[in-house]
TORKOL-4160 file (C-alpha; in steps of 0.2 Angstrom, whole numbers, padded with zeros to 4 digits, m for minus):
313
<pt num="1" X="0084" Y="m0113" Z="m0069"/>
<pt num="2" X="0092" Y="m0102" Z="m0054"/>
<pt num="3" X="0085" Y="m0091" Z="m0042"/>
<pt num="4" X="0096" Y="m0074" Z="m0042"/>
<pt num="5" X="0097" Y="m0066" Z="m0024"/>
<pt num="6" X="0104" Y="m0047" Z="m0028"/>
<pt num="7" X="0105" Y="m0036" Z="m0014"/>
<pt num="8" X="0115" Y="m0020" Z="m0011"/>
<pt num="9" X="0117" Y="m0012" Z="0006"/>
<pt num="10" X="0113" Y="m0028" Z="0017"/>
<pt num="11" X="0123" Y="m0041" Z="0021"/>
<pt num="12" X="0123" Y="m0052" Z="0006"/>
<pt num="13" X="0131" Y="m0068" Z="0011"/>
<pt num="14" X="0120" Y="m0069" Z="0028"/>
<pt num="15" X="0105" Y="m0070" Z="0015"/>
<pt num="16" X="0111" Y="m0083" Z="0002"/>
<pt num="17" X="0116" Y="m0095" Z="0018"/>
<pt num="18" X="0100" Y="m0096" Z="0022"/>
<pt num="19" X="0089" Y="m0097" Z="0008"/>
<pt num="20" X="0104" Y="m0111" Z="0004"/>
<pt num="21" X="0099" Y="m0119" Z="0019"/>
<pt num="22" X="0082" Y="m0120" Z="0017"/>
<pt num="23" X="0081" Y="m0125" Z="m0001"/>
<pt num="24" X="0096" Y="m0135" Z="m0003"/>
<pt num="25" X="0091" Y="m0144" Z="m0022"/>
<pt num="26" X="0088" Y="m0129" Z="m0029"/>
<pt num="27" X="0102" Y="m0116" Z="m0038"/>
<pt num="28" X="0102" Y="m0102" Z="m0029"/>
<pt num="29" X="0115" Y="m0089" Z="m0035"/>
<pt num="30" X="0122" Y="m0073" Z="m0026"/>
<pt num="31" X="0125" Y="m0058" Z="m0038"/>
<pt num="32" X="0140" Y="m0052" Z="m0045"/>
<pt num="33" X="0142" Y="m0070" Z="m0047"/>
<pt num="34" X="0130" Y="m0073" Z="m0057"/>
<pt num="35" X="0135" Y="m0086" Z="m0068"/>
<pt num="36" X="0125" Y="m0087" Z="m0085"/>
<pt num="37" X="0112" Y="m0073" Z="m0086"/>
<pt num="38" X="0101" Y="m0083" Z="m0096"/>
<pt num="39" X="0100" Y="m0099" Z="m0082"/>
<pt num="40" X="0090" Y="m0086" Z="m0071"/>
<pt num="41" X="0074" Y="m0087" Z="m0070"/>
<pt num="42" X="0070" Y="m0079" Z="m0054"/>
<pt num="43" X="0078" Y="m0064" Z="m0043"/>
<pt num="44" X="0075" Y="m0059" Z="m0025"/>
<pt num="45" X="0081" Y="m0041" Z="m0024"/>
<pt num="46" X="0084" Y="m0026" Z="m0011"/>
<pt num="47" X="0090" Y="m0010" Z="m0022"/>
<pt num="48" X="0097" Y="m0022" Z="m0036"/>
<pt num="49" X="0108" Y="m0010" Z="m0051"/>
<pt num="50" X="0098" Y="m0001" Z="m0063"/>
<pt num="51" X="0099" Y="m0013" Z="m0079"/>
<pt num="52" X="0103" Y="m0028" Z="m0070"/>
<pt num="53" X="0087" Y="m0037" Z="m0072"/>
<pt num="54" X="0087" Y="m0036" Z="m0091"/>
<pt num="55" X="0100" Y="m0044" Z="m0093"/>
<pt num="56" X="0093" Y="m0061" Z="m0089"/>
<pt num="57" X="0083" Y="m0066" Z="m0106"/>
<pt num="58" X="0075" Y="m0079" Z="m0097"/>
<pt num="59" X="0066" Y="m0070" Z="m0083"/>
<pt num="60" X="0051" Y="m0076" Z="m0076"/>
<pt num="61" X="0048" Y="m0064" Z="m0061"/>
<pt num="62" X="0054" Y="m0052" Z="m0049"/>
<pt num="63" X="0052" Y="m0054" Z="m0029"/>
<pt num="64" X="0057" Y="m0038" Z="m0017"/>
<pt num="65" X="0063" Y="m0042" Z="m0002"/>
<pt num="66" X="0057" Y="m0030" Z="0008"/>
<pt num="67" X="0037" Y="m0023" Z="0009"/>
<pt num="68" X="0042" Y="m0011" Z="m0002"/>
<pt num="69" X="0046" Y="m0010" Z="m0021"/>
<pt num="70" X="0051" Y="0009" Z="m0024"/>
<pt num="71" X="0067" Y="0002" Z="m0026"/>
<pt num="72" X="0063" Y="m0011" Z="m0039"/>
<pt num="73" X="0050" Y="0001" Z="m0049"/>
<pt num="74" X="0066" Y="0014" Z="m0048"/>
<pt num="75" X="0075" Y="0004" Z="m0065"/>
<pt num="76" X="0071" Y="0012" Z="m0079"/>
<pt num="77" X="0076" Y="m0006" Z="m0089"/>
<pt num="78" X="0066" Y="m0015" Z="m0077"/>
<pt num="79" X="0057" Y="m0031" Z="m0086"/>
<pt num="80" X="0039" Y="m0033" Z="m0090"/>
<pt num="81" X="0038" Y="m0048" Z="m0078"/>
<pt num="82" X="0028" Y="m0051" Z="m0062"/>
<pt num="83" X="0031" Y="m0043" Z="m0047"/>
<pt num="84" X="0030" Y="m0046" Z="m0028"/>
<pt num="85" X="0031" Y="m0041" Z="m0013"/>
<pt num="86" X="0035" Y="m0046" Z="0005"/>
<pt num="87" X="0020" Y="m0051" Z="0017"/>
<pt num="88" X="0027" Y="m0056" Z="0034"/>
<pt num="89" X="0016" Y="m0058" Z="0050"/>
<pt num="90" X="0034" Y="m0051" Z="0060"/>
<pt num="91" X="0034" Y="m0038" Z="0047"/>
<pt num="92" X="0020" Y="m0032" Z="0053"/>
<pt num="93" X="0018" Y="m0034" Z="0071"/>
<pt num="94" X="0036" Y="m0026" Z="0072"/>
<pt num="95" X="0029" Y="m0012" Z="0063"/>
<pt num="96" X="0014" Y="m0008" Z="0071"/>
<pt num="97" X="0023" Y="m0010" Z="0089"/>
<pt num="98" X="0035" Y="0004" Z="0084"/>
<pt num="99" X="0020" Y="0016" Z="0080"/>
<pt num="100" X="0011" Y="0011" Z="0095"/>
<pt num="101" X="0027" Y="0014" Z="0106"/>
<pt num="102" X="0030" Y="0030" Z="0098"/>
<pt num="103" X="0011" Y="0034" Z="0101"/>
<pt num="104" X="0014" Y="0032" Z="0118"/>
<pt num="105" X="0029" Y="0041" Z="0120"/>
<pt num="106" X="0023" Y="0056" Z="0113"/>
<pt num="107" X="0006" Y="0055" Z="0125"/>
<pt num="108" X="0015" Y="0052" Z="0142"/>
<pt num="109" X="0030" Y="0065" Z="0135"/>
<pt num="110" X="0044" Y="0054" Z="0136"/>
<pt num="111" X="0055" Y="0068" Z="0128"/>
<pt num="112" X="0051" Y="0078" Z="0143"/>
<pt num="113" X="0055" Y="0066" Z="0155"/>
<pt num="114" X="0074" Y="0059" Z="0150"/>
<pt num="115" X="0077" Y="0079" Z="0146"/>
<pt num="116" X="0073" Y="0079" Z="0167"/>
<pt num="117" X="0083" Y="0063" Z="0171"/>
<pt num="118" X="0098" Y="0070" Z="0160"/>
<pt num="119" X="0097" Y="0085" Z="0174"/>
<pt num="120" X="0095" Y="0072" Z="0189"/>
<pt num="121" X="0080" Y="0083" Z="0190"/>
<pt num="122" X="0064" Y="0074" Z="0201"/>
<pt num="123" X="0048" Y="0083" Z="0195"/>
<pt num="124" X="0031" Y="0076" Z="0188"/>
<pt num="125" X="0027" Y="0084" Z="0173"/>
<pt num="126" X="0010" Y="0094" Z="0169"/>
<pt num="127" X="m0003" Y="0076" Z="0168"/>
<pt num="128" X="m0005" Y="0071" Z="0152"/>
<pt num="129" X="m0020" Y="0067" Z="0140"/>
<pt num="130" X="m0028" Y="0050" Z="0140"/>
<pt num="131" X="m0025" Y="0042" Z="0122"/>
<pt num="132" X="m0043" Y="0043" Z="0119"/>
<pt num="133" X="m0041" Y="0063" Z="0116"/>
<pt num="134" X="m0026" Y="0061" Z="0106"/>
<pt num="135" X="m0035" Y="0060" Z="0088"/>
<pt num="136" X="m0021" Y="0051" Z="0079"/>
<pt num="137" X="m0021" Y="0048" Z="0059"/>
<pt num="138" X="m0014" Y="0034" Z="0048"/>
<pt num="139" X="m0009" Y="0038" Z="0030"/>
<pt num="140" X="m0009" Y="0021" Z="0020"/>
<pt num="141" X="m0020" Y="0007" Z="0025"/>
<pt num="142" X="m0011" Y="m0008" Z="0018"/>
<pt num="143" X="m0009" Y="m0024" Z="0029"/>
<pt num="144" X="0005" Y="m0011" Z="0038"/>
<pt num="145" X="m0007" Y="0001" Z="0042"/>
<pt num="146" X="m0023" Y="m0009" Z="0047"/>
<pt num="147" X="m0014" Y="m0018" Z="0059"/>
<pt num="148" X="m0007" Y="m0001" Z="0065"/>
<pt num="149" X="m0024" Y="0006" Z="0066"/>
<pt num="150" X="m0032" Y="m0007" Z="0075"/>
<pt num="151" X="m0019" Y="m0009" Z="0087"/>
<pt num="152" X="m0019" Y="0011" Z="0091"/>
<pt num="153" X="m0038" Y="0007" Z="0093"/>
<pt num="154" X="m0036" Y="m0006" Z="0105"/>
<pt num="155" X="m0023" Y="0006" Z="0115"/>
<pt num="156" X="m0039" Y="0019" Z="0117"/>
<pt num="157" X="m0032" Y="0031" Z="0103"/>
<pt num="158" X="m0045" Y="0041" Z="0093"/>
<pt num="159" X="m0041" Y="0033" Z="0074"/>
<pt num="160" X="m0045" Y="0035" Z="0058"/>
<pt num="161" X="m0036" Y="0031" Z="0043"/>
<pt num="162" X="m0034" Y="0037" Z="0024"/>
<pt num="163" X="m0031" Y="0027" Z="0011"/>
<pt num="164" X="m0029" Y="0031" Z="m0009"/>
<pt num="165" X="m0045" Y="0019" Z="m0012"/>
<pt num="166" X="m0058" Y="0016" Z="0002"/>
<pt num="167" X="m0056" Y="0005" Z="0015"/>
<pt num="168" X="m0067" Y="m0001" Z="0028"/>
<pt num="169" X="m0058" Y="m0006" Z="0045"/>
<pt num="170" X="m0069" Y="m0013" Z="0061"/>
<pt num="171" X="m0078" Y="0003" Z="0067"/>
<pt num="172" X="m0062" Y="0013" Z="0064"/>
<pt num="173" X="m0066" Y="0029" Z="0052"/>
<pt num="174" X="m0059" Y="0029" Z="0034"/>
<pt num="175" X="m0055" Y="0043" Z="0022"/>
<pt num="176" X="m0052" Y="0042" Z="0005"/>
<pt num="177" X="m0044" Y="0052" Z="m0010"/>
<pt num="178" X="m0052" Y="0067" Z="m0010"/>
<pt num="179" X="m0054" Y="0067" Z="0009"/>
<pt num="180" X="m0037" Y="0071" Z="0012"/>
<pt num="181" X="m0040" Y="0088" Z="0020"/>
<pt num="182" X="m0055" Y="0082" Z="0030"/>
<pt num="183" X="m0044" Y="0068" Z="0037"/>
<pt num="184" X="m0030" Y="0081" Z="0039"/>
<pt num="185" X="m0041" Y="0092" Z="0048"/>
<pt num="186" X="m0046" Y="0079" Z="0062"/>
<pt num="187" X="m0029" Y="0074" Z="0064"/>
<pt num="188" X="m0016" Y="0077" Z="0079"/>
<pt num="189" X="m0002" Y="0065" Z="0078"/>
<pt num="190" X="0000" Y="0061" Z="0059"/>
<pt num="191" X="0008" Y="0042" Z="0056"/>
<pt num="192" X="0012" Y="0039" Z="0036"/>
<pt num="193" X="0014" Y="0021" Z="0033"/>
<pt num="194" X="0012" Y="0025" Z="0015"/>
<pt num="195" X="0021" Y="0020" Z="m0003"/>
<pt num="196" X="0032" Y="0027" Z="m0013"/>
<pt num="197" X="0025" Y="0030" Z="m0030"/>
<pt num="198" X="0025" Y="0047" Z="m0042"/>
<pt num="199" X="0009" Y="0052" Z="m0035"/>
<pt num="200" X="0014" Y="0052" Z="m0016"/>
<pt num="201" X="0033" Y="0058" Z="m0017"/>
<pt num="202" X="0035" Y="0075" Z="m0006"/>
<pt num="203" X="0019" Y="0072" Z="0001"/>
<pt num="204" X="0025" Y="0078" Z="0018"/>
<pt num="205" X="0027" Y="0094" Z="0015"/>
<pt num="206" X="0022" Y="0113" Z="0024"/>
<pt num="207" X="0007" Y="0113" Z="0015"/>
<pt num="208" X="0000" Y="0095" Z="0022"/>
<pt num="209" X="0008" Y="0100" Z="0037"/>
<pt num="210" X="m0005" Y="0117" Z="0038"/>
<pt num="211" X="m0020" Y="0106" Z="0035"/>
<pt num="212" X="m0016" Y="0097" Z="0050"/>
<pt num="213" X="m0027" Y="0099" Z="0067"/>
<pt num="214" X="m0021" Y="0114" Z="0079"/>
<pt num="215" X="m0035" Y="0112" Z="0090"/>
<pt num="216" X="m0030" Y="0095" Z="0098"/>
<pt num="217" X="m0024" Y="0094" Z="0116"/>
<pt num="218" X="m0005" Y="0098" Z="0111"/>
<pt num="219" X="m0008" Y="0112" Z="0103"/>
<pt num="220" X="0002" Y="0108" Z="0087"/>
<pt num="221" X="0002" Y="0091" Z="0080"/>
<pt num="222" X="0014" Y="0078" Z="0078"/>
<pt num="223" X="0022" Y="0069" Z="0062"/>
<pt num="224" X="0029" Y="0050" Z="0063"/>
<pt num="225" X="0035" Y="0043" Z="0045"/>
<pt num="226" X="0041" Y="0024" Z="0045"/>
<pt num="227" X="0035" Y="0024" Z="0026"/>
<pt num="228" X="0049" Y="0031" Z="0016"/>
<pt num="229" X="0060" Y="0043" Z="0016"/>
<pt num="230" X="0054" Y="0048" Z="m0001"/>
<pt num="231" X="0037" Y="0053" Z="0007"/>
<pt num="232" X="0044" Y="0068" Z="0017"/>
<pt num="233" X="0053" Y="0086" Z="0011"/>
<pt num="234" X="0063" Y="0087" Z="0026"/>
<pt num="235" X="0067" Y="0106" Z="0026"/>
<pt num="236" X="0050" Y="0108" Z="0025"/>
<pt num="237" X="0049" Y="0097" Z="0040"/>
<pt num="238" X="0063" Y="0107" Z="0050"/>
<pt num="239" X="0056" Y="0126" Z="0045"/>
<pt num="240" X="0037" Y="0118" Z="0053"/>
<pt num="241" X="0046" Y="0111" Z="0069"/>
<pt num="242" X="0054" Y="0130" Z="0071"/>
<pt num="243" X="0043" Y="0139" Z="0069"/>
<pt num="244" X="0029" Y="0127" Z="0078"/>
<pt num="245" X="0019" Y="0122" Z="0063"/>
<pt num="246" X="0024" Y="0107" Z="0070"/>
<pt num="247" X="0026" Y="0100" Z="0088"/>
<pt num="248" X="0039" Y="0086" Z="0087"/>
<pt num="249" X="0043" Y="0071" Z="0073"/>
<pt num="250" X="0049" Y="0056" Z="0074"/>
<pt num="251" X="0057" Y="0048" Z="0057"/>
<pt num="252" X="0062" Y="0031" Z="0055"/>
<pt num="253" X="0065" Y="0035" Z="0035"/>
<pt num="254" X="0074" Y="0050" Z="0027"/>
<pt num="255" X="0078" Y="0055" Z="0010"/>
<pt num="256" X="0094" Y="0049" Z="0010"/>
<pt num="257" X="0100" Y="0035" Z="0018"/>
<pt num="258" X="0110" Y="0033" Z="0029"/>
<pt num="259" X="0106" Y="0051" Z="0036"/>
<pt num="260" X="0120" Y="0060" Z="0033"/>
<pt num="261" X="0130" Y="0066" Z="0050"/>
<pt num="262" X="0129" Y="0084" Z="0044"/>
<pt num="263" X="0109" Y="0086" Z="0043"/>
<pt num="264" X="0102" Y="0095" Z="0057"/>
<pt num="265" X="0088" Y="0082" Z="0061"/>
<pt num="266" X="0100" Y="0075" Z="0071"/>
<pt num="267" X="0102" Y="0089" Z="0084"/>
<pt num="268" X="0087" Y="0096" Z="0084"/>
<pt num="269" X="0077" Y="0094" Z="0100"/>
<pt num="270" X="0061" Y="0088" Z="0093"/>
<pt num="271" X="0064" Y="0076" Z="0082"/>
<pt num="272" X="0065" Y="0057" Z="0085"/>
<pt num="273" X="0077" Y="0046" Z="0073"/>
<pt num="274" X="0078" Y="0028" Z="0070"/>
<pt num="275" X="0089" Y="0020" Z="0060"/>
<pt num="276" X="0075" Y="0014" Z="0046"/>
<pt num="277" X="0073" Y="m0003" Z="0059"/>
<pt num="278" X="0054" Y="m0001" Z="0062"/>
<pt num="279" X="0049" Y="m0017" Z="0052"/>
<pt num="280" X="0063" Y="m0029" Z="0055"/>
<pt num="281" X="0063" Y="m0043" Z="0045"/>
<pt num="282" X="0064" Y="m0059" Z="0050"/>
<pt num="283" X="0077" Y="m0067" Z="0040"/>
<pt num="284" X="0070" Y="m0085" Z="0041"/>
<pt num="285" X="0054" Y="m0081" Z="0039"/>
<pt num="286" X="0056" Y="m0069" Z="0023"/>
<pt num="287" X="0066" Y="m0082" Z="0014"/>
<pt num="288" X="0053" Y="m0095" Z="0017"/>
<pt num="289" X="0042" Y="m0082" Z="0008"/>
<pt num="290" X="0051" Y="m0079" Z="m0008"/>
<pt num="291" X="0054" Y="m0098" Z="m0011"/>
<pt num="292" X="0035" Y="m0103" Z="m0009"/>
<pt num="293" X="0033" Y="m0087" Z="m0024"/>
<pt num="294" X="0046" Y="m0096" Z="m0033"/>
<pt num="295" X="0037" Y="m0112" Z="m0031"/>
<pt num="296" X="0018" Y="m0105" Z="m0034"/>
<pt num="297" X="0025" Y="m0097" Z="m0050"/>
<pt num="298" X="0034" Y="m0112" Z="m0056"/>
<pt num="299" X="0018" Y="m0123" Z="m0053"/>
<pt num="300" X="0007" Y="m0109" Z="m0063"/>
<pt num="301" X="0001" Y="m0100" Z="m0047"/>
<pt num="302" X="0003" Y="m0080" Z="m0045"/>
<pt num="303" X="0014" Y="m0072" Z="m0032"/>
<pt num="304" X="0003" Y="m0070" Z="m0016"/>
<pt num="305" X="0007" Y="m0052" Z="m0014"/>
<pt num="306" X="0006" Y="m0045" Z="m0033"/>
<pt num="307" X="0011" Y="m0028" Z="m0037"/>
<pt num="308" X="m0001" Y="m0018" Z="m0047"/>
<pt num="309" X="0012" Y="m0009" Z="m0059"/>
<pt num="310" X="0000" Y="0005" Z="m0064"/>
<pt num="311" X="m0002" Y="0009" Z="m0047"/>
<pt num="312" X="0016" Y="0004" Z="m0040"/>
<pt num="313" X="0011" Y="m0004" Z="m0025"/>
């Protein structure tokens, strides 16, 4: 029995070292060299190649690397087998400290300020709010965005969430399904932490973008995506920053990835890009991860993160 490690786009070798070194009895293969297909048993993916998977008669489950499994649910030959999914305390917190330091530069305007220094220019800035007037809203409360939501708590924002089922968080207000607009509506800064699935592809577009708050204390609101990039239309995104449906956004995901040099995200003055680095995963730590799934699965035990297929999360 071997455990297949199939990635594309990271850095392969790095990854096999270490789950090597960490379980150094078992058989632990790197793909293309795969060996024979029907000795795997088990495959830790990142955006394996459609039709890979069923090629392994003896597959006995599937283990994203990443919190995320767009990219796995994306094969159209993709095995009936169980899935996971990545839960990693340093996932998380990494997560939820770029959300909070985004936060915080859009409240004391940041943007405004380096634009000064730039200039060699010495001038305080109009004041700004206090986070407790800047109404900020989470799209997607999994264990990414309640930790995002309680930590924006903690840091005196006015939060509330929306989730695709009901959620209750502390004394945090939750919307649910229908309540989209309602939670739209209350909404100034707008951070989507949400899945990738059919049902929320595009969701980010001008007409969520017009349900937003326009009453809030910048005037126009603010969108932050660190989801993924499939989330978001980005011309849409680009026409609301012109012609101030929007305020400013700041994307750590895009559509296509790496963003190409030629799209005018990069240039335009109100709109903050990182490099999809939001979460950073913890090597070590993710590898421990997806050989204890290995191990609960081979003794009987399912994943500890299951994904629901039906709902592709």
């Amino acid at each position: 029995m071997a455990l297949l490690l199939c990635i594309t786009q990271w850095d392969a070798a790095r990854w096999l070292d270490r789950l090597r070194r960490l379980a150094p009895d078992r058989d632990i293969r790197a793909w293309p060299d795969v060996g024979d297909p029907a000795e795997i048993t088990y495959a830790a993916v990142w955006k394996q190649p459609p039709g890979l998977l069923a090629t392994f008669p003896n597959l006995r489950g599937i283990v994203s690397l990443g919190a995320g499994v767009d990219h796995v649910l994306a094969d159209p030959a993709l095995p009936p087998v169980p899935l996971g999914r990545v839960i990693d305390d340093s996932l998380t917190h990494r997560m939820s400290e770029w959300v909070v330091m985004h936060a915080l530069m859009h409240l004391r305007n940041q943007a405004g300020y380096q634009a000064l220094q730039r200039q060699r220019i010495w001038r305080e800035l109009d004041p700004s709010p206090e986070a407790r007037e800047l109404r900020v809203g989470v799209m997607g409360l999994g264990v990414l965005g309640l930790d995002a939501v309680r930590k924006l708590a903690l840091m005196g924002f006015d939060v509330a969430g929306w989730s695709r089922t009901p959620k209750q968080v502390d004394a945090i207000p939750c919307f649910a399904g229908e309540d989209l607009d309602r939670f739209l509506a209350r909404t100034d800064l707008l951070v989507s932490l949400l899945p990738l699935t059919p049902a929320t592809r595009g969701i980010l577009d001008r007409s969520l973008f017009g349900k937003l708050a326009r009453d809030g204390v910048f005037g126009a609101p603010i969108l932050m995506n660190a989801g993924r990039g499939g989330l978001q239309v980005e011309a849409d995104i680009l026409a609301a920053l012109d012609d101030g449906t929007l305020r400013a956004a700041t994307l750590d995901v895009f559509e296509s990835e790496p963003l190409p040099p030629e799209s005018p995200l990069w240039l335009h003055p109100n709109v903050t890009i990182s490099p999809h680095n939001s979460s950073i995963s913890d090597e070590e730590a993710v590898g421990r991860f997806v050989l204890r799934q290995v191990e609960r699965h081979e003794r009987g035990l399912p994943f500890e993160a299951p994904v629901d297929i039906a709902r592709q999360y």
